[in-house]
C-alpha positions as CSV (number, residue, x, y, z in Angstrom):
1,X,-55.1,-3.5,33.6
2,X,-52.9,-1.3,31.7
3,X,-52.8,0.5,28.6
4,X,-51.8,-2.0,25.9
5,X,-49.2,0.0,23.5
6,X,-48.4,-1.6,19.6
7,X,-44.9,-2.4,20.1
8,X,-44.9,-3.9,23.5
9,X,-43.6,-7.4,22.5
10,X,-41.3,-5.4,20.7
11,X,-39.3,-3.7,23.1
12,X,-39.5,-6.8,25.2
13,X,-37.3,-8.7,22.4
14,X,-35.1,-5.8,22.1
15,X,-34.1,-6.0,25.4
16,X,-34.1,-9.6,26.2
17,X,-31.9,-9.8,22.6
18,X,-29.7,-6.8,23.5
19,X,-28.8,-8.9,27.2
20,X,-28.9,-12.1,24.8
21,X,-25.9,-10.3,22.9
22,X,-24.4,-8.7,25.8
23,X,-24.1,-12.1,27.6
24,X,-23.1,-14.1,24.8
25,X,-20.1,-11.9,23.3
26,X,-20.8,-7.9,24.2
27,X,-19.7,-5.9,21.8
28,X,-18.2,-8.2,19.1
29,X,-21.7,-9.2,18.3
30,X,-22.7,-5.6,17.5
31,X,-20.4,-5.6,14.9
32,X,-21.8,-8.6,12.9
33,X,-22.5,-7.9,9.0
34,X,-25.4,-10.5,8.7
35,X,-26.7,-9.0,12.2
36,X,-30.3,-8.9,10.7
37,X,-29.9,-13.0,10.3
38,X,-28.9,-13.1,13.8
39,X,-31.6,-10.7,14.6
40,X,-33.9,-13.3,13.0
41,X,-32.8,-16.3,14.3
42,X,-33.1,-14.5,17.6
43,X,-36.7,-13.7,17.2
44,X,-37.6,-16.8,16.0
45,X,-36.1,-18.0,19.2
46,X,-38.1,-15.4,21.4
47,X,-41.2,-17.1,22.9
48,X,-40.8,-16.7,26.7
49,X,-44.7,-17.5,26.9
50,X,-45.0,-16.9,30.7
51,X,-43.6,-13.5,30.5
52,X,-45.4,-12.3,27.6
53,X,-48.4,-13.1,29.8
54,X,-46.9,-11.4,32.6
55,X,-46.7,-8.6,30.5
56,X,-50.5,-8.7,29.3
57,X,-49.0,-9.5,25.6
58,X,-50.0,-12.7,24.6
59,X,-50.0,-13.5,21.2
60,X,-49.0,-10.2,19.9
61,X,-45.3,-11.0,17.7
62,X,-42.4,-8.7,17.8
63,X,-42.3,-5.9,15.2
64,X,-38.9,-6.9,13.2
65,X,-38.1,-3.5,11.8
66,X,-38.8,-1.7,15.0
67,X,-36.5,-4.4,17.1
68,X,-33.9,-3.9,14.6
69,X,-34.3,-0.1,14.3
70,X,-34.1,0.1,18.2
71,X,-30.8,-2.6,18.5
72,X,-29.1,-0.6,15.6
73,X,-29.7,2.8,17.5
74,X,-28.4,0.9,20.8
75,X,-25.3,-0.2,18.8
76,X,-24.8,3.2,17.2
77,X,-25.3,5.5,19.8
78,X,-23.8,3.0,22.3
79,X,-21.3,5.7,23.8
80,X,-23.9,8.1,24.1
81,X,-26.9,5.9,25.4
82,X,-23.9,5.2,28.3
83,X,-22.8,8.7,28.9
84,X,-26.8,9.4,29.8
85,X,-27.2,6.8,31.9
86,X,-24.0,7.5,34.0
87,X,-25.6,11.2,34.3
88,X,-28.8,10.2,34.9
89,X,-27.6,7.9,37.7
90,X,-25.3,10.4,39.6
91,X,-22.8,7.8,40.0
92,X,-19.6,7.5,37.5
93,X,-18.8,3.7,37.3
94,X,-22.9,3.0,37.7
95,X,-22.4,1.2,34.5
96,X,-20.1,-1.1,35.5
97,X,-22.0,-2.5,38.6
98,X,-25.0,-2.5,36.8
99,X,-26.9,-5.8,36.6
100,X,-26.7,-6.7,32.5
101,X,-30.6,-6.9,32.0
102,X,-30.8,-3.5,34.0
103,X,-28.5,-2.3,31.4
104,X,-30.2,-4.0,28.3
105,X,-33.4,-2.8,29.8
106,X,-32.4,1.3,30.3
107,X,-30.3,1.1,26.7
108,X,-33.0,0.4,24.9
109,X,-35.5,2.8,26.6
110,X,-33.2,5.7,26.5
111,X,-32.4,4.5,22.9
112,X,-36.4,5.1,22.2
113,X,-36.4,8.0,24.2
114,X,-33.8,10.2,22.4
115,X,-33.7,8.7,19.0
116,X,-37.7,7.4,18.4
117,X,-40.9,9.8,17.7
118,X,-42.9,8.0,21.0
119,X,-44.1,10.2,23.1
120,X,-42.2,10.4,26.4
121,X,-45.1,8.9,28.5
122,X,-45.4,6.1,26.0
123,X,-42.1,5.0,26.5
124,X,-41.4,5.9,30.4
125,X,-44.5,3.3,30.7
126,X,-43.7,0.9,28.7
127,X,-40.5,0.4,30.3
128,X,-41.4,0.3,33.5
129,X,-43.7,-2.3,33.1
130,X,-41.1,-4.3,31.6
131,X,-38.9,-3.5,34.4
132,X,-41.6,-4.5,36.7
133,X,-41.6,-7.7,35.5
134,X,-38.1,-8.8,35.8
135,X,-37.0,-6.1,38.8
136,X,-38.7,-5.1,42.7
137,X,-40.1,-2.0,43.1
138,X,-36.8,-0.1,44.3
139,X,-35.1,-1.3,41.0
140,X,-38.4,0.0,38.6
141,X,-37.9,3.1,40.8
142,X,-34.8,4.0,39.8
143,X,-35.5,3.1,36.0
144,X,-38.1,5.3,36.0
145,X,-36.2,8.1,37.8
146,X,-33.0,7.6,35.1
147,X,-35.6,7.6,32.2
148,X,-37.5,10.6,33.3
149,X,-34.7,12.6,34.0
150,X,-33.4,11.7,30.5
151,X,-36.5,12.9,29.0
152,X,-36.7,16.4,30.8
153,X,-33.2,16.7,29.5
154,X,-34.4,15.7,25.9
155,X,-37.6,18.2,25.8
């Protein structure tokens, strides 16, 4: 079994929310004044059982200042989060092909990577074993190329 990190159930809402807002509206959502209400309402909502077992992380709750800290850096740094990922993936429209959760999923891990204290290795593993959850191997292959290209870019 793998290493159990502290905010594992926390990324895991960050990017199922971030796909939740990108599904529901995109980017008018981001701009929501009472976004930490809806930020609530969405962690209330947030108890896909199956998958937090999946992900070895039953019964440990979401961290609400570090999902909030990591979906207002995703919103903030939006422009910047996308300009690494289009580098990182060699391909300029990679973006727009991109399946949303994929999306949701590298925002918030290059979000970590760049603007969070974690450790590199911390974060590179923690999001591939969310991406392993939701993605086959070639897809957790390519996250984990994108995110540790960004981070020997970042050192």
């Amino acid at each position: 079994m793998s290493k159990i990190y502290k905010n594992t159930s926390s990324r895991l809402a960050g990017v199922q929310i971030l796909y939740s807002l990108e599904t529901s509206g995109g980017k008018d959502l981001y701009a929501l004044e009472d976004f930490a209400d809806h930020l609530d309402a969405q962690l209330a909502n947030h108890k896909d059982e199956e998958l937090l077992r999946e992900c070895s992380i039953e019964g440990e709750k979401p961290n609400k200042k570090f999902v909030e800290k990591l979906l207002q850096a995703v919103i903030s740094k939006l422009s910047d989060i996308d300009e690494s990922i289009e580098d990182s993936a060699s391909n300029s429209s990679a973006i727009e092909r991109m399946n949303m959760l994929m999306l949701s999923l590298l925002r918030c891990a290059i979000a970590e990577l760049k603007y969070f204290d974690t450790p590199f290795k911390v974060v590179i593993k923690e999001y591939i074993k969310l991406a392993s959850s939701f993605f086959n191997d070639s897809e957790v292959s390519f996250v984990n190329g994108v995110l540790d290209k960004i981070s020997k870019e970042s050192k």
